[in-house]
C-alpha positions in Angstrom: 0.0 0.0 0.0 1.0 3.2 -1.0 1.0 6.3 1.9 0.3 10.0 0.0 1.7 12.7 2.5 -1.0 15.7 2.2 1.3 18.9 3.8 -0.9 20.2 6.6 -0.8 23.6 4.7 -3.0 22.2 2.1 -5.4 21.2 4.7 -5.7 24.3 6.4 -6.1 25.7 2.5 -8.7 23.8 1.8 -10.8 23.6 5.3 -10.4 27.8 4.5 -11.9 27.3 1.0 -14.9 25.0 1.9 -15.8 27.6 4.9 -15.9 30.8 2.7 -18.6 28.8 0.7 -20.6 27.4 3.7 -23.6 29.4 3.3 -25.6 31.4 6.6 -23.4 30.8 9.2 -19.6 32.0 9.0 -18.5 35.1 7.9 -15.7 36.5 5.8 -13.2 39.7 5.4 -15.3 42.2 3.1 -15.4 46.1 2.7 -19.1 45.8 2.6 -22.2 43.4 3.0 -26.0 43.3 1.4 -29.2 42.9 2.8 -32.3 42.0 1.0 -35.3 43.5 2.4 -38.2 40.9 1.6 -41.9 43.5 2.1 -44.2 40.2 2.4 -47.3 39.4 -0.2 -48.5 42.2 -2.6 -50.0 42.6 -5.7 -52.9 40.3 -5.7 -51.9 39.0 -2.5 -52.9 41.4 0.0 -52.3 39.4 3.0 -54.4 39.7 6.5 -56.9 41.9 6.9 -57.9 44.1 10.4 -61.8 44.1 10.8 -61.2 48.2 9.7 -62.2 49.1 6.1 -60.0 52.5 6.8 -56.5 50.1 7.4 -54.6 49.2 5.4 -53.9 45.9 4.3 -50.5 43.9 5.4 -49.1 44.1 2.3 -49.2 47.3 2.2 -47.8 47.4 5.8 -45.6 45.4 4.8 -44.0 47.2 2.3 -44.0 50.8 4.3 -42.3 49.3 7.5 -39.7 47.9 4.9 -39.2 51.5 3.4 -38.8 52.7 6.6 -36.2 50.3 7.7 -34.5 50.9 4.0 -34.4 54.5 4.7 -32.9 54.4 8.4 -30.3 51.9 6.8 -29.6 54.5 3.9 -29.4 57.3 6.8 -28.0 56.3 9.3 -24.8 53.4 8.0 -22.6 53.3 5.5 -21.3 50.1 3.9 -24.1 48.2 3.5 -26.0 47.7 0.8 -29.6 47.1 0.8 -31.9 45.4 -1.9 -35.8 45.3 -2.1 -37.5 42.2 -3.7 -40.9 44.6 -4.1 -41.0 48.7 -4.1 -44.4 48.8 -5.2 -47.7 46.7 -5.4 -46.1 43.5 -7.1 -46.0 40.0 -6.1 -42.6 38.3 -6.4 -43.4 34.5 -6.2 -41.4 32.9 -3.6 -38.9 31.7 -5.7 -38.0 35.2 -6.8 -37.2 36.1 -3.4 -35.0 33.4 -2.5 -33.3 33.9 -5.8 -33.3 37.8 -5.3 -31.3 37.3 -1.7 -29.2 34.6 -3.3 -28.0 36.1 -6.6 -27.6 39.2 -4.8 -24.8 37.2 -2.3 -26.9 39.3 0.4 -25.3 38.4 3.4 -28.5 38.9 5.6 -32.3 38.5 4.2 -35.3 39.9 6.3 -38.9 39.5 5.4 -41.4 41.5 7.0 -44.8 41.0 7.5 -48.0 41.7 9.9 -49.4 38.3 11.4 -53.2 37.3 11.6 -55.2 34.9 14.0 -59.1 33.4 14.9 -58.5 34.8 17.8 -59.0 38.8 18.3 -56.7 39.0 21.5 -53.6 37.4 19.9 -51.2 39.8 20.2 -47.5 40.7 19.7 -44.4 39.9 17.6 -42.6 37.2 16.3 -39.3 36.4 15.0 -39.2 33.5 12.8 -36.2 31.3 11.6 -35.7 28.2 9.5 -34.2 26.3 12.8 -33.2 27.3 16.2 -29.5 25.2 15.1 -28.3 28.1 12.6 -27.3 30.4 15.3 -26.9 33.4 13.3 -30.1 34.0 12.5 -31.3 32.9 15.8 -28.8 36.3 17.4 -30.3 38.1 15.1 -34.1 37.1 15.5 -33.5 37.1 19.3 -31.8 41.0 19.2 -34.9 42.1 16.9 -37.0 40.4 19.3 -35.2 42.3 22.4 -35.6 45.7 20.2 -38.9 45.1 19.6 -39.8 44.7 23.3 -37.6 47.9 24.7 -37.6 49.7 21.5 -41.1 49.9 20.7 -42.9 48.8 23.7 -44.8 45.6 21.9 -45.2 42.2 23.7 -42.5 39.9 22.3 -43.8 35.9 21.3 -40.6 35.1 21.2 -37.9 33.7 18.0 -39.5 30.6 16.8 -38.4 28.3 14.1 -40.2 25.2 12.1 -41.0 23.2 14.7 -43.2 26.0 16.0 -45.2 26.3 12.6 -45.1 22.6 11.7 -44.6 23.6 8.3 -41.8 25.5 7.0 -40.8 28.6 5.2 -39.2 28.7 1.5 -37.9 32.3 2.1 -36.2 30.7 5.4 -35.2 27.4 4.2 -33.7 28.0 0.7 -31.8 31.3 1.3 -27.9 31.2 1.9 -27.5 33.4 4.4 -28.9 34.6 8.3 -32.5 34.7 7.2 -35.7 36.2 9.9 -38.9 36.8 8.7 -40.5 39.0 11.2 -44.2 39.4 12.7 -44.5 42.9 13.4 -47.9 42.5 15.2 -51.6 41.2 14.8 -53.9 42.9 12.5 -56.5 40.5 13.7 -56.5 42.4 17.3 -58.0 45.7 16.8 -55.2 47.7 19.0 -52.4 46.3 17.7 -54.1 46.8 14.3 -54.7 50.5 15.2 -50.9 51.0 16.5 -49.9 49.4 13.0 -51.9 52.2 11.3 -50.5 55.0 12.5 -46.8 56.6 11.7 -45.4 56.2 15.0 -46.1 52.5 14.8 -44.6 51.8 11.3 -41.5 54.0 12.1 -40.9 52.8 15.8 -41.3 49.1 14.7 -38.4 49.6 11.8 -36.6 51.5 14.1 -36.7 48.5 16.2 -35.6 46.1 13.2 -32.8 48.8 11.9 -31.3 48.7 15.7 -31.0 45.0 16.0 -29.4 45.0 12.4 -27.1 47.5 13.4 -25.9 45.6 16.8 -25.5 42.5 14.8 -23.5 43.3 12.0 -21.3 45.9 14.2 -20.6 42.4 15.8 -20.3 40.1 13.5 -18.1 43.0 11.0 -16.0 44.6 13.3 -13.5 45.2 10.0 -16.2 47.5 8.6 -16.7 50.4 9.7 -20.8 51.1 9.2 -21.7 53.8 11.7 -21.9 57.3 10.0 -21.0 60.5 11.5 -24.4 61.5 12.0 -27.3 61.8 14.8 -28.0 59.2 16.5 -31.2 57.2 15.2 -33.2 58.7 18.7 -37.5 59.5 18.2 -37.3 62.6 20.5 -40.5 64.4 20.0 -43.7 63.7 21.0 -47.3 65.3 20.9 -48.7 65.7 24.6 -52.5 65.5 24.2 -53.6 66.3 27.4 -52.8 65.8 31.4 -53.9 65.2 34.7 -54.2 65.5 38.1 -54.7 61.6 39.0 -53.9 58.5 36.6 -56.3 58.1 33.3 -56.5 54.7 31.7 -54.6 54.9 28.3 -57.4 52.4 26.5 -60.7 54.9 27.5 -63.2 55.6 24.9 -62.2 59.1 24.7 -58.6 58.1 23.1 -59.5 55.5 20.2 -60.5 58.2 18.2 -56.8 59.5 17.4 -56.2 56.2 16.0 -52.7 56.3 17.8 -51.4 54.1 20.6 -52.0 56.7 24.1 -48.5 56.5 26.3 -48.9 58.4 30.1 -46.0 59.2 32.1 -46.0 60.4 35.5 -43.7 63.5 36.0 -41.5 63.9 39.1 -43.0 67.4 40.2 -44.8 68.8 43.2 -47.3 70.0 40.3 -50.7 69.4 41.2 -50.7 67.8 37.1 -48.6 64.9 37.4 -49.5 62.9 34.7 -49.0 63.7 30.9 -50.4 62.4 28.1 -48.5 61.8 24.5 -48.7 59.8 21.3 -46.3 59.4 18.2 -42.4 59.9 18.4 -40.4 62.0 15.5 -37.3 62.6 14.6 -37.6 66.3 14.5 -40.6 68.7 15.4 -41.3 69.5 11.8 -42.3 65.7 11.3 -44.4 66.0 14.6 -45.8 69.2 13.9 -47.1 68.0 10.9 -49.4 65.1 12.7 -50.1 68.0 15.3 -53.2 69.3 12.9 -54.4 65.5 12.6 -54.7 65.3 16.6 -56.1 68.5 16.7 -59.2 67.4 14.6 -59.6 64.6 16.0 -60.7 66.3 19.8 -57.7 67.2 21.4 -57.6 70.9 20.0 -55.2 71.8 23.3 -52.3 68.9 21.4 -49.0 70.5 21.6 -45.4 69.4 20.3 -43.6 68.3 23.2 -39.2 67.1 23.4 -39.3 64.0 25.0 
């Protein structure tokens, strides 16, 4: 029998080669990475429905909370390159987006959509990944899932993968890279459907999703540099609607007619109005101001731009 000596150099070369092709789950020197925003449905496909004939429908949801993360991205980081699989009212089969993420070598793929349910009180967010063993995706499902919570204030279901479904996910299964598609809320339950309708919510949600992003590939990229010189990404107005001397509930019938989720805050003052009264967050007081007219009609004429 003949004995080929392999030098150990060649091994190392070619362990090296075969894990710059692994797809999803190890990560390589680069000046720059892509992500593929996935809007869910559209076109004909208009996804769930709330029980309001004045919402809008998830795919058009869908696609607004995707702009909105697009545009933070665009903002806010540099070095990152981000591709949309739908800008307007189309409907990409699923194959198309899988092969959008693919043939663009996107190194992360996020799918956004609103969720749906029998049941009117289901409620908050979800984070979904092919399987709980590719642990990329999982850090990065579980940080949007954290954002989502302290960020934007929504009840977090947890990161779940196909064993939770008991079906799975072509957008999850057949792309090559960390893949999440995220649940931004139920449009089944008529608050959450409500809080999806309105500005804040769309902009607070992405700004949830751009944040996780940005903790993950600061991470897993410490060669690139992605943070720009600019603001920090921080929803500092507000629109104070009214105030009060003792504790209102947030849910009375007086405040569903704004349409917007009601947040009160108890001030630390001897005051005999402790209690404020706001809804929305903006980056600057021209974006709140012009909401302020919108409150205004809808009862609150005393609404004021407040910074938070």
């Amino acid at each position: 029998m003949v004995h080929t000596f392999i030098p150990m150099r060649f091994v190392a070369f070619l362990l090296l080669m075969f894990l710059s092709f692994w797809p999803g789950e190890v990560t390589g020197q680069k000046n720059s990475i892509t992500l593929v925003i996935d809007p869910g449905h559209g076109g004909n496909d208009p996804g769930h429905l709330s029980e309001s004939s004045t919402h809008l429908t998830e795919k058009e949801l869908n696609l607004k909370i995707a702009q909105f993360l697009g545009g933070y991205i665009e903002k806010y980081l540099k070095n990152i390159r981000v591709v949309y699989t739908r800008t307007g009212d189309t409907y990409p089969s699923l194959n198309d987006r899988v092969g959008c993420a693919n043939n663009n070598n996107a190194d992360y793929f996020i799918s956004v959509h609103c969720n749906g349910n029998d049941r009117k009180a289901a409620r908050g967010t979800e984070s979904h990944v092919h399987s709980l063993s590719l642990s990329r995706s999982v850090a990065l499902a579980t940080e949007i899932e954290q954002q989502f919570s302290k960020r934007a204030g929504r009840k977090s279901r947890g990161v779940k993968d196909v064993r939770d479904l008991q079906h799975s996910l072509q957008v999850l299964k057949y792309t090559n890279m960390p893949s999440v598609l995220v649940e931004c809320g139920f449009m089944t339950n008529p608050k959450e459907a409500r809080f999806l309708n309105t500005t804040y919510g769309q902009e607070i949600i992405a700004s949830a999703i751009f944040r996780a992003l940005r903790t993950t590939i600061v991470n897993e990229h410490p060669s690139i540099s992605f943070v720009r010189n600019a603001p920090e990404l921080n929803l500092q107005y507000s629109i104070q609607i009214m105030s009060s001397r003792v504790p209102v509930a947030t849910d009375q019938r007086s405040f569903k007619k704004l349409k917007m989720e009601v947040r009160r805050k108890e001030l630390n003052t001897t005051r005999a109005y402790k209690y404020i009264y706001t809804v929305g967050d903006y980056n600057t007081r021209e974006d709140a101001q012009k909401e302020l007219d919108l409150v205004r009609t809808r009862g609150f004429k005393d609404a004021m731009v407040i910074q938070r």
